[in-house]
C-alpha positions as CSV (number, residue, x, y, z in Angstrom):
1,X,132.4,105.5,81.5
2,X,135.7,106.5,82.4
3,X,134.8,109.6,84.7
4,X,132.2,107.7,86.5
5,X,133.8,104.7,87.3
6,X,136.9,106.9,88.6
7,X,137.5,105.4,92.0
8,X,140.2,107.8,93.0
9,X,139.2,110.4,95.5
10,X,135.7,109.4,94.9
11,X,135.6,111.4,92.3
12,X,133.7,109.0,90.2
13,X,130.7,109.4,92.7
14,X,130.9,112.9,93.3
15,X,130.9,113.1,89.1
16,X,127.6,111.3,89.6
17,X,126.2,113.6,92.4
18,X,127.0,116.5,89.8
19,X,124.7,114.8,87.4
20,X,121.9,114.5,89.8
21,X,122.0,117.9,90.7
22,X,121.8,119.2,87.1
23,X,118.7,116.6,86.6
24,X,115.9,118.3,84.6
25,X,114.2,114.8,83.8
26,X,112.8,113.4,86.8
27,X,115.0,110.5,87.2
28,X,114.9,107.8,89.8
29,X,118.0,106.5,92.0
30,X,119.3,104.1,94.1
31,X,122.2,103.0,96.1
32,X,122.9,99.8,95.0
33,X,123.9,96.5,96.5
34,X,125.7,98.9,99.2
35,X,127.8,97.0,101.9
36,X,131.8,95.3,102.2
37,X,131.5,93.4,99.3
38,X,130.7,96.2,96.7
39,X,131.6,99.1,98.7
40,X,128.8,101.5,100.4
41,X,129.2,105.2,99.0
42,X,132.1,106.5,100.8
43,X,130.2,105.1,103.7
44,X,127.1,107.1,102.4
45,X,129.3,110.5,102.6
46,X,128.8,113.8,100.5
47,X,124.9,114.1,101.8
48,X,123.3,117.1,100.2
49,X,119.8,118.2,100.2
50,X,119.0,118.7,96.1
51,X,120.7,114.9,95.7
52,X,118.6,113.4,98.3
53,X,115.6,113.9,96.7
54,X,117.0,112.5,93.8
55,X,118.1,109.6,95.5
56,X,114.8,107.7,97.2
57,X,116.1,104.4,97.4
58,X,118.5,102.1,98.4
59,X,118.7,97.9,98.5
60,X,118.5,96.3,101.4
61,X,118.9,93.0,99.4
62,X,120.1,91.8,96.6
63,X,121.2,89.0,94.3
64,X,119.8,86.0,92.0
65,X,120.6,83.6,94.6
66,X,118.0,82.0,96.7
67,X,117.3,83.9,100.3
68,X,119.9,83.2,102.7
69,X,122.4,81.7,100.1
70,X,126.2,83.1,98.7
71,X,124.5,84.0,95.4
72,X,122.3,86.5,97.8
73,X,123.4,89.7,99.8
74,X,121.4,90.9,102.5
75,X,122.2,94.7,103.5
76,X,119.9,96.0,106.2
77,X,122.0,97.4,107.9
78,X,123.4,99.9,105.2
79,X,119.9,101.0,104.8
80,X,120.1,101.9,108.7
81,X,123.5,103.6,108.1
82,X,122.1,105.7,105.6
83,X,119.3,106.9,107.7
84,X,121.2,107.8,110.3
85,X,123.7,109.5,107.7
86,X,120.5,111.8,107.1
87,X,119.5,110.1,103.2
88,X,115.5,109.5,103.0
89,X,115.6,106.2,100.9
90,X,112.8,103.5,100.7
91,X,113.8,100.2,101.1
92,X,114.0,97.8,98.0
93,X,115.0,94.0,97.2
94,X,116.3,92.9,93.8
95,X,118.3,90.4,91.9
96,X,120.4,92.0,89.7
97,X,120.3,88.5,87.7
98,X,122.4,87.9,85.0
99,X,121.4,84.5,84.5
100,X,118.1,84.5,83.7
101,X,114.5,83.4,85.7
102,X,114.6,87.1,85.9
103,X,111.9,87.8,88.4
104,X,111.1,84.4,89.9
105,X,114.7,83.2,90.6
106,X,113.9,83.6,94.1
107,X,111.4,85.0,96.7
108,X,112.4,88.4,97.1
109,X,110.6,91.4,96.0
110,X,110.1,95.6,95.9
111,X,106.4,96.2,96.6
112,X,105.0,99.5,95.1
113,X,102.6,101.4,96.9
114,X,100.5,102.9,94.8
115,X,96.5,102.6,92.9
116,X,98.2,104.1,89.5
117,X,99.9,101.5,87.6
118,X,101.1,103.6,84.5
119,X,105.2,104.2,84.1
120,X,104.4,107.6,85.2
121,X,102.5,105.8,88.4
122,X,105.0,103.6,89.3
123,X,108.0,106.0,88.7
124,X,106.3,108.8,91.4
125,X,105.9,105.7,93.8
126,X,109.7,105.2,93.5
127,X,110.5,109.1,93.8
128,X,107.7,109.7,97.1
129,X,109.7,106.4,98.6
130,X,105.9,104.1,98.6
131,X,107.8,101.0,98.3
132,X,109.2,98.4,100.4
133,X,111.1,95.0,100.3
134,X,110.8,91.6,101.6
135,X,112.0,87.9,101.2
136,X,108.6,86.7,100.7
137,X,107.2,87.0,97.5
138,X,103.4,87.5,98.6
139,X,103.9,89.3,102.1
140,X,101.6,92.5,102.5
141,X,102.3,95.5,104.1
142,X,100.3,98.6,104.8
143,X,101.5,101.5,107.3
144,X,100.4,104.8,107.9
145,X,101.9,107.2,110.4
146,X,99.7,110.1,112.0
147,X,97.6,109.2,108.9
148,X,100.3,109.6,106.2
149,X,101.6,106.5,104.2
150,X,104.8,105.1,104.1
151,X,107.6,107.4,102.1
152,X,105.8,110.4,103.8
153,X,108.5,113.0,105.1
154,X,107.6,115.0,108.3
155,X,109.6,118.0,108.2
156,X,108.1,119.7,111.9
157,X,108.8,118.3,115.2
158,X,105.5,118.7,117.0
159,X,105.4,117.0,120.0
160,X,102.6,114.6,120.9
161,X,101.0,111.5,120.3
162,X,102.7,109.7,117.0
163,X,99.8,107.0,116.1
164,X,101.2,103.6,114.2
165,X,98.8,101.6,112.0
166,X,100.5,98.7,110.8
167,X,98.6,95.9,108.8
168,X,100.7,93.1,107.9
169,X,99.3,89.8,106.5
170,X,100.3,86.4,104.1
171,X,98.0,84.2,102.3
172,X,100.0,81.4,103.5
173,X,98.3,79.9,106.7
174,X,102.1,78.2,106.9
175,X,103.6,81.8,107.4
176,X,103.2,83.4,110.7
177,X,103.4,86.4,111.8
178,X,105.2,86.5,115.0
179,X,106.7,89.7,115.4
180,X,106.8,93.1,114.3
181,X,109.2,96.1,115.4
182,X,109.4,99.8,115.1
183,X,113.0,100.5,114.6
184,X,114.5,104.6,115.3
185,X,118.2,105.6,115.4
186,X,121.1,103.5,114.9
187,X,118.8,100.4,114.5
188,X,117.7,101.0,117.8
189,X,113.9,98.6,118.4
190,X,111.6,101.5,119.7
191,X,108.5,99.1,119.9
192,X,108.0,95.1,120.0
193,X,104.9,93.6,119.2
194,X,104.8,89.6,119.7
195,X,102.3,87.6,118.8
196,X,101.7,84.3,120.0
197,X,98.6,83.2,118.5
198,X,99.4,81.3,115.6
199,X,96.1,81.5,113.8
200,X,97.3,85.8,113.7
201,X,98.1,85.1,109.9
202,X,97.0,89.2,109.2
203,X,98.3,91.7,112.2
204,X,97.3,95.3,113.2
205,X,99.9,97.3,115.6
């Protein structure tokens, strides 16, 4: 597509942008593979509120290659970027395999959050951001802020207490569970939680 794959001026992505905003269907999108090697958006530029809803997630890795390999591309810190560039975007991980194995080529997934496993299920998990990513294939997370699951937007600033519940936990008794962090701004680690026992194979925060 000629239009969309202009790269001059970013006019290419701000053809696509157009799109989004004109959406009637209810599609799903996501910043792909974003970082040096593929490029990152115009550095996650041209924010506007219609396309951020349209836009609810973004890959924080990515590639057929086996975790921590060349054929793999790790991007966390785009998905901070983007944060702090104002975009609400859930966190995904996937290969973008060309070469078959698709699905088990490695050990990193997107986790849905959700009890309705129809395409119309899994499609509003993508759009209300219930999803997140990890390099191990059978690592579970739960979180809830103030009550509200992950991919919940709070649009007041109240002040008070802001209650955590975190649940993390692996079927693996080789996996353990040795940290967990609650990250703000700029990457910033607001909370630590270490845990030393090595028989904690599931964690509450």
């Amino acid at each position: 597509n000629t239009v969309l794959n202009n790269k001059t001026g970013d006019a290419g992505l701000q053809a696509y942008y157009s799109l989004l905003k004109n959406d009637t269907q209810g599609s799903v999108s996501q910043f792909n593979h974003p970082g040096k090697t593929f490029g990152n958006f115009a550095n996650f530029g041209y924010y506007d509120a219609l396309i951020d809803k349209r836009i609810s997630l973004l890959e924080v890795g990515n590639g057929e290659g086996a975790v921590g390999s060349g054929g793999y591309f790790a991007s966390y810190d785009q998905y901070t970027l983007a944060l702090d560039r104002g975009w609400h975007v859930g966190p995904t991980n996937n290969q973008d395999n060309h070469l078959g194995k698709w699905g088990d080529a490695n050990t990193a997934r997107t986790v849905l959050y959700t009890n309705n496993f129809t395409n119309a299920g899994l499609l509003e998990a993508m759009k209300e951001m219930r999803v997140y990513a990890t390099e191990d294939k059978n690592l579970d997370i739960r979180y809830h802020v103030n009550g509200q699951p992950l991919g919940t937007i709070f649009t007041n600033s109240a002040t008070g207490t802001t209650t955590f519940q975190i649940v993390i936990s692996d079927p693996n008794t080789t996996d353990k569970i040795s940290t967990v962090e609650i990250i703000t701004n700029s990457g910033k680690v607001y909370k630590q939680y270490t845990y030393k026992d090595a028989s904690l194979a599931s964690s509450v925060a």
